[in-house]
C-alpha positions in Angstrom: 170.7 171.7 62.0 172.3 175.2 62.2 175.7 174.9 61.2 178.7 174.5 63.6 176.4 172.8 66.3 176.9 169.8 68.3 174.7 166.4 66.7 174.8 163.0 67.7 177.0 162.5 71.0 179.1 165.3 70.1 180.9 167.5 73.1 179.5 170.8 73.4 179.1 173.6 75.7 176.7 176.9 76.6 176.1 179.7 78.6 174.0 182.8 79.5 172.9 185.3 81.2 169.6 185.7 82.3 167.3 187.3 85.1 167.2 185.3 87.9 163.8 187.3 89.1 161.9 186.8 86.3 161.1 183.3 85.9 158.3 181.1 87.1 157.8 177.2 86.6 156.6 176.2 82.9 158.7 175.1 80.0 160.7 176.4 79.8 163.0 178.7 79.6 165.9 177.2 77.3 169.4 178.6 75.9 171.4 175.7 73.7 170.8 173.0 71.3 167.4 171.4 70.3 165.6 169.2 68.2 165.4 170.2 64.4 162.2 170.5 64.4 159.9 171.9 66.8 158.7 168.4 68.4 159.4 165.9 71.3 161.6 163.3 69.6 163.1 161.6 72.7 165.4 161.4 75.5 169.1 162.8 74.9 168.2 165.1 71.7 168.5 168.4 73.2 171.2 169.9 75.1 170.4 173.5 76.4 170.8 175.6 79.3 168.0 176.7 81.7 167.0 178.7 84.7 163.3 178.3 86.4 161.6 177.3 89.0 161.1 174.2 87.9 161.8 171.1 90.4 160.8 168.5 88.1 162.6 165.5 89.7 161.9 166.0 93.6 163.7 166.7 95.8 164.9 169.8 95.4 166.5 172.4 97.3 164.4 175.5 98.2 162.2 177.2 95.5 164.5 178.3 93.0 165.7 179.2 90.2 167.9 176.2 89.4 170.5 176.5 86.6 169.5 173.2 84.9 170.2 171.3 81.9 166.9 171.0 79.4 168.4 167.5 77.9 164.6 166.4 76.8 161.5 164.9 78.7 163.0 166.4 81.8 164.7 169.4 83.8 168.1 168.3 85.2 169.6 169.0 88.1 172.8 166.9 88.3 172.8 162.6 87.9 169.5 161.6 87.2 167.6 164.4 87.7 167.4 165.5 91.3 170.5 167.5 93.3 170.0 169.1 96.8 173.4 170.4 96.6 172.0 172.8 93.8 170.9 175.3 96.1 169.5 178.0 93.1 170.0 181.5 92.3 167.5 184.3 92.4 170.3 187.3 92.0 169.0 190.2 89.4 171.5 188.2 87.0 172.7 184.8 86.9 175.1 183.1 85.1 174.1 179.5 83.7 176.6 177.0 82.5 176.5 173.9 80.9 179.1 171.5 79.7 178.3 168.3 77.9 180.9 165.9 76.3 177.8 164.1 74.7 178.8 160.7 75.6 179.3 160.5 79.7 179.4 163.7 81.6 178.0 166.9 81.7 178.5 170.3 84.2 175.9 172.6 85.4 177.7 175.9 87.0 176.3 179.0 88.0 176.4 181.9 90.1 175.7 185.7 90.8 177.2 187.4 87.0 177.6 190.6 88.9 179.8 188.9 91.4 181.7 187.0 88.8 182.4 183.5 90.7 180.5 180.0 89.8 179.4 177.0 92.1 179.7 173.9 90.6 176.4 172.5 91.5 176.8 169.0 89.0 180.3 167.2 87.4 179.7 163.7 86.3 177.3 161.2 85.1 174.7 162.1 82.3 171.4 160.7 83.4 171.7 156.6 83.3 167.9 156.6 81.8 167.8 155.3 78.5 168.6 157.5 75.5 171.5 160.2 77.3 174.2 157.9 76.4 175.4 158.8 74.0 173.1 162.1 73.2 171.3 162.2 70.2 171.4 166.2 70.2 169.6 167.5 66.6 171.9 170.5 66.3 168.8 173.5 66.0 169.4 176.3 68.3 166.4 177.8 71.2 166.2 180.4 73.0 163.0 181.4 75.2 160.9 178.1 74.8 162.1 174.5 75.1 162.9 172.2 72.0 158.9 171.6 71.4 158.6 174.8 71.3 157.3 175.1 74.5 156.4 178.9 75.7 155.0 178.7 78.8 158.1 180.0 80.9 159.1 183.6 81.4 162.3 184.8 81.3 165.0 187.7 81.0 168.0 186.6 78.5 171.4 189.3 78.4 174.1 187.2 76.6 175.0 183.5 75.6 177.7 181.4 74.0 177.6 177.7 72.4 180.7 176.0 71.9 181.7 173.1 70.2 183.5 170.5 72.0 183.6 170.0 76.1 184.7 173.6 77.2 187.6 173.6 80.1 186.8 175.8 83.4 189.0 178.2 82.9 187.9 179.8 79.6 184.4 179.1 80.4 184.5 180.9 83.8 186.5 184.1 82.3 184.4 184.4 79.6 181.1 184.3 82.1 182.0 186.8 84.7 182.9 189.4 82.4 
């Protein structure tokens, strides 16, 4: 694990910047925490940031790109997977937020980075499907693939933070519209 990074359940958050134009629908596209190793090695062990046009739990709203939370074997919108109120982002830049306190709840947020403000588009529940409660994040850090090492996205990155521990909104949101 790279040192300083969430493992185990613990709270963590992340953020970037990336193209909202130049994505398409693969895995993925990831910012955030992964698995040690570059391998599949369950639900709950990575916890990282993503935009694509990937609906991979149906239904979705419009075509895309969804900020969405890469938390293993699945691209998550909000609950469980799915979330029609996350209505995407296609702007030249997008913001993507994630907030995870490892055990309960996590946060996507996002919005237009050259307009500055965020939509909550998920606070609450992590997904109720076995193995994403607690997390069982492995601490490595991605960035253009998913935690398998996946490569079959496209993407744009500007800037990104990780955090340790759950970040609050208004640190989060000044720091990402600057």
């Amino acid at each position: 694990a790279a040192s300083g990074t969430a493992v185990n359940g613990q709270a963590e958050g992340a953020y970037m910047v990336a193209s909202g134009t130049h994505v398409n629908s693969a895995c993925c596209f990831d910012y955030g925490n992964a698995e040690a190793t570059p391998a599949d090695t369950g639900n709950g062990h990575m916890d990282a940031v993503s935009i694509a046009t990937t609906c991979y739990f149906a239904p979705c709203t419009g075509s895309g790109p969804w900020v969405e939370a890469d938390m293993e074997n699945g691209m998550f919108q909000g609950n469980n997977g799915s979330n029609t109120a996350n209505r995407g982002n296609s702007s030249s830049f997008v913001t993507a937020v994630l907030k995870n306190n490892g055990q309960t709840r996590y946060a996507l947020k996002g919005g237009d980075s050259q307009s500055g403000g965020l939509s909550t588009w998920w606070d609450g529940s992590l997904p109720t499907r076995g193995g994403y409660m607690p997390m069982h994040q492995e601490g490595g850090i991605i960035l253009g693939t998913g935690g398998d090492n996946s490569n079959w996205n496209r993407g744009t990155f500007f800037e990104g933070v990780m955090v340790a521990g759950y970040p609050d909104g208004r640190g989060g949101e000044r720091g990402a519209g600057q």
